[in-house]
Structure formats: C-alpha cells, structure tokens
N, C-alpha and C positions, 0 to 999 in steps of 0.2 A: 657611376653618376657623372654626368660630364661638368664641365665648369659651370655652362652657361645655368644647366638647371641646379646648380650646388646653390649659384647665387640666388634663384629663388627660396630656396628651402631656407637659405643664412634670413633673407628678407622679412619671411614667413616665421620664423623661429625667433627672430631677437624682438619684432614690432607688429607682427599677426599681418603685415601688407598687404591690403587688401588685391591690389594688383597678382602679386606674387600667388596670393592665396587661390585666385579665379586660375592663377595659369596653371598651378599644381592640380588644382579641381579638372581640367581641361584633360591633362597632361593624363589623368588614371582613368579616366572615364571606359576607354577600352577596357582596364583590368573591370572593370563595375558591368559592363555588357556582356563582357565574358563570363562570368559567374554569373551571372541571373539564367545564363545560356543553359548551365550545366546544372544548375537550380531546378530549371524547369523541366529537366529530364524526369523528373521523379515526385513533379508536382502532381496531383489530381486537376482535371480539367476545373474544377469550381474556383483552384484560387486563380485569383487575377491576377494578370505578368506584372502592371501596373503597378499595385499593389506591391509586388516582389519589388519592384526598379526602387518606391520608395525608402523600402527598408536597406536596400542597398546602398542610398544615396548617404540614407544616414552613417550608416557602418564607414564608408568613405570618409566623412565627415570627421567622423569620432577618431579615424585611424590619425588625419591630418594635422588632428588637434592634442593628441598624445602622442604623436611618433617622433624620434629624439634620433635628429641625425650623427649625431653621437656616438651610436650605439652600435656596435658590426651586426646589424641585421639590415638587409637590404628592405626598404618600403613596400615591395611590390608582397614580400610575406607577409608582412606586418600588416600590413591592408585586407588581403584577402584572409586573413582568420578572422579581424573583426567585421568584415563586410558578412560573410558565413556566419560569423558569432548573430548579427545584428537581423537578419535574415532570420536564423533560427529561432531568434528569441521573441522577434513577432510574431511569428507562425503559433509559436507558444502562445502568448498570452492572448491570442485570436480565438482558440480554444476551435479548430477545426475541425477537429478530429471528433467521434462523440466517442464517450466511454466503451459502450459497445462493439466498437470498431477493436478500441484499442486490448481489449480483451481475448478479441477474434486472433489478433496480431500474435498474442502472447504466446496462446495456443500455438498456432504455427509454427513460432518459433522453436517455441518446446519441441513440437512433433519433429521438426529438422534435426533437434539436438537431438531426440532420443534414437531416430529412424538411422541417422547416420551414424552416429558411436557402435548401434546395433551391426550394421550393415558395412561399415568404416569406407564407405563411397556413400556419393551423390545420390537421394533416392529422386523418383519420379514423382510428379503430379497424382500419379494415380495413387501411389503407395500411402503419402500423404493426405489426402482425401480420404479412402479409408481409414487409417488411423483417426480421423477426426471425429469422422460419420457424416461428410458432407460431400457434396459433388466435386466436381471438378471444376465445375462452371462457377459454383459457390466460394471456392477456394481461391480462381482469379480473380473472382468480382475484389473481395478481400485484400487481395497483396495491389490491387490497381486502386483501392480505398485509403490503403494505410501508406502507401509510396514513400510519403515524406517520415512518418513516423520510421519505418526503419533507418533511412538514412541520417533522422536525428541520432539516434540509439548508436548507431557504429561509428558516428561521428560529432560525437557530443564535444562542446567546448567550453573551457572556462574561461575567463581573463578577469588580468588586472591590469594597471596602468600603463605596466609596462614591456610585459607580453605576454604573445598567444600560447595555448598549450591545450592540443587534443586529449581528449581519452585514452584516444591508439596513437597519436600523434607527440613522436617524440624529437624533441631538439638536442643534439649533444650539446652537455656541458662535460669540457675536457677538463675543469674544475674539478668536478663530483668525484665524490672518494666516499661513497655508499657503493661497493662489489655488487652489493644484493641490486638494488636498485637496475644496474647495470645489467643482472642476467634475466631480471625482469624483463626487461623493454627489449634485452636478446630474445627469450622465450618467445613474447607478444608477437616481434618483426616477424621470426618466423612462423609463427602459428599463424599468422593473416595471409604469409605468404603460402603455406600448406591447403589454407580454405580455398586462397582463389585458386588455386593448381588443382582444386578437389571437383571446383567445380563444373556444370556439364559446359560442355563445349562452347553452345552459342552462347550460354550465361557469362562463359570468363572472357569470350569474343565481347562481347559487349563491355564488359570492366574495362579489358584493354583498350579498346577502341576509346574509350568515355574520358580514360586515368591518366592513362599513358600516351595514344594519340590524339587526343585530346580534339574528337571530333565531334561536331554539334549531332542532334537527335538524327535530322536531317539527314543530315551526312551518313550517318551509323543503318539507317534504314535502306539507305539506297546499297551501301556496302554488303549489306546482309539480304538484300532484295526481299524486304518484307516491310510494313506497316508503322508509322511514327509507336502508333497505338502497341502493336507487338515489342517493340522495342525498348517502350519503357516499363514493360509488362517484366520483360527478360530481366532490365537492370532492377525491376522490385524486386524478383527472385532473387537475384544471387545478393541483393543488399540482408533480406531475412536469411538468406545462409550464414553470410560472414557475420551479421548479426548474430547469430545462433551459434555458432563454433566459435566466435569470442568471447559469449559470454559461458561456454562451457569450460572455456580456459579458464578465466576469472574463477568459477565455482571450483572447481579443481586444486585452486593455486591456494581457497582462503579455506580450504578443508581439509 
C-alpha cells in the first residue's frame, strides 16, 4: 500500500472522510468489474449483469466499512470474499433457481460421484445421461440451468466481521496447533487438486484459463475457438465434477 493511498485509508478509518471514502470507492472499482466478470461466466442468461453490479457494489461497501487496516491482510482479499459473499447471498435470497431444478442438480451430482468412484476417471455425457434415464440434450439444458447453483455449492462462504473463510477456502493460521485440522485442509488442498487433474481436458482447460489465467468468457472462447455459450456450458461441467468429488470427500471423512 503506498503512502499516498495509506493516508486515505488513516482518513477513512479514524472520521469515515467522505472525500477519502469516494477515492477508496474509485480506487476498487476495477477489483468490483472484475468479479462481476468471472461471476457471469456461470450465470444463466435470465439474471441481470445489472442486477449482479448492484450486489457487488454492496459487498464493496460492506468490505470498506469493516476492513481494519490494521490487520496483515491485504484489502484486495478482504474485498473480494465479501463482494462474492454479497453476490452469492443475493442470488440466494432471489430464490432463482426453482426446486425442481435444484433436484435435477443433485441427481447429477450424485451420478458424477458414483460413475466416477466406479470408473475412478472422468466419465462422459453419454455415460451419465444413461445412468439418469435422460438425454443428453436434457442433461445440458440442466447443468446451463443450475450454472450458479454449483459454483455456490463448491464455493460457499461464511463471514464475520472480520474475516472471510471458504468451505474449500483456506487461510493459514501459523497460530493453529489443532494437527488434525491441519491434515484436514492438507487432504481437502489436495483432493481439489486431484479432481481438477481428473478432469477432461477442455473442462480443466477452461478452470485454468478462468482460475489461474484469469481470462474473461470472451477471451476463453476465442482461445478454445468455440462459443461464449459452450464455454460456460464446459465451466458448469467441471464446477458439478469438483462439486461432486468434494463432497464425496466430506462423506468419507465424517464416516
């Protein structure tokens, strides 16, 4: 953090400065476009970007107003879990999804865990589809329905006042002196890491490009020379996979 912008944050933190407060609103707005970006990879066409920007805005809001420069965590984390947090939690209480859907989902999901423990690789559309008793065409209409519902599920979040904390999403604390805890979140790291390496090619092309190169829909389609539409079809796929193989960890670990 450089000087200049430290002095806003001191401004902001000892007397709310309105001035200070507009420039830090200014100052994240890129990190707030950026995630609404990567938001919308995996949104259904029905919700509105609009819509998403506002719940973003808020999440922004909320980060600026409990974030404690104080603290060794840099702002730019501390922001984007509650802009995610705040994002996700609208989408929730929007209630988008109908039951039906989310039903469809579960199934699916089920089918991935059991097709794959069976087979211990990646199965096919096709494979899956019969296990359900439903087409293929049935099966994408499905995971391009529920898009967002998986990527809540693998990436569910809680918070409190004063910070973020995934599901799968771990912060070391070099405090901690719970072992167990520790081979937890070992186990987890690597089993998330095992699903994506499990999965098929364009699917984990797509994670990478999305995770780690951190390129918009856009961008990812032209890369792959195929269709906005294909692409976020690919990254629903592989979000009900790792879905699906984290929570067959979870079932494993509490039995």
């Amino acid at each position: 953090m450089s000087t200049h912008e430290k002095r806003y944050w001191e401004d902001w933190q000892n007397g709310r400065d309105p001035v200070a407060g507009d420039y830090l609103v200014r100052q994240y707005l890129p990190l707030v476009d950026f995630l609404i970006d990567r938001f919308m990879i995996s949104l259904p066409k029905s919700v509105d970007k609009d819509d998403i920007r506002s719940l973003a805005y808020e999440g922004l809001l909320d980060a600026l107003e409990k974030f404690n420069i104080q603290r060794d965590l840099k702002f730019e984390t501390y922001a984007t879990w509650r802009i995610k947090g705040a994002i996700i939690d609208g989408l929730r209480h929007s209630d988008w999804l109908p039951r039906s859907v989310r039903d469809k989902v579960k199934k699916i999901e089920k089918a991935y865990t059991v097709l794959e423990q069976q087979n211990n690789s990646s199965v096919t559309d096709e494979e899956v589809s019969a296990y359900l008793g439903i087409t293929k065409a049935e099966l994408n209409k499905t995971v391009s329905e529920a898009a967002l519902s998986a990527m809540v599920s693998i990436d569910e979040t809680a918070y409190d006042d004063n910070e973020p904390a995934g599901k799968y999403h771990m912060i070391e604390d070099t405090k901690a002196a719970s072992p167990e805890k520790h081979v937890t979140e070992q186990v987890t790291k690597a089993a998330l890491t095992q699903a994506i390496e499990g999965l098929p090619e364009k699917e984990k092309l797509v994670v990478s490009l999305c995770y780690f190169e951190e390129l918009k829909l856009t961008e990812i389609a032209e890369v792959l020379s195929v269709s906005v539409s294909r692409v976020s079809q690919l990254h629903s796929k592989a979000m009900l996979r790792l879905n699906a193989a984290m929570q067959a960890i979870h079932e494993h670990s509490i039995s």
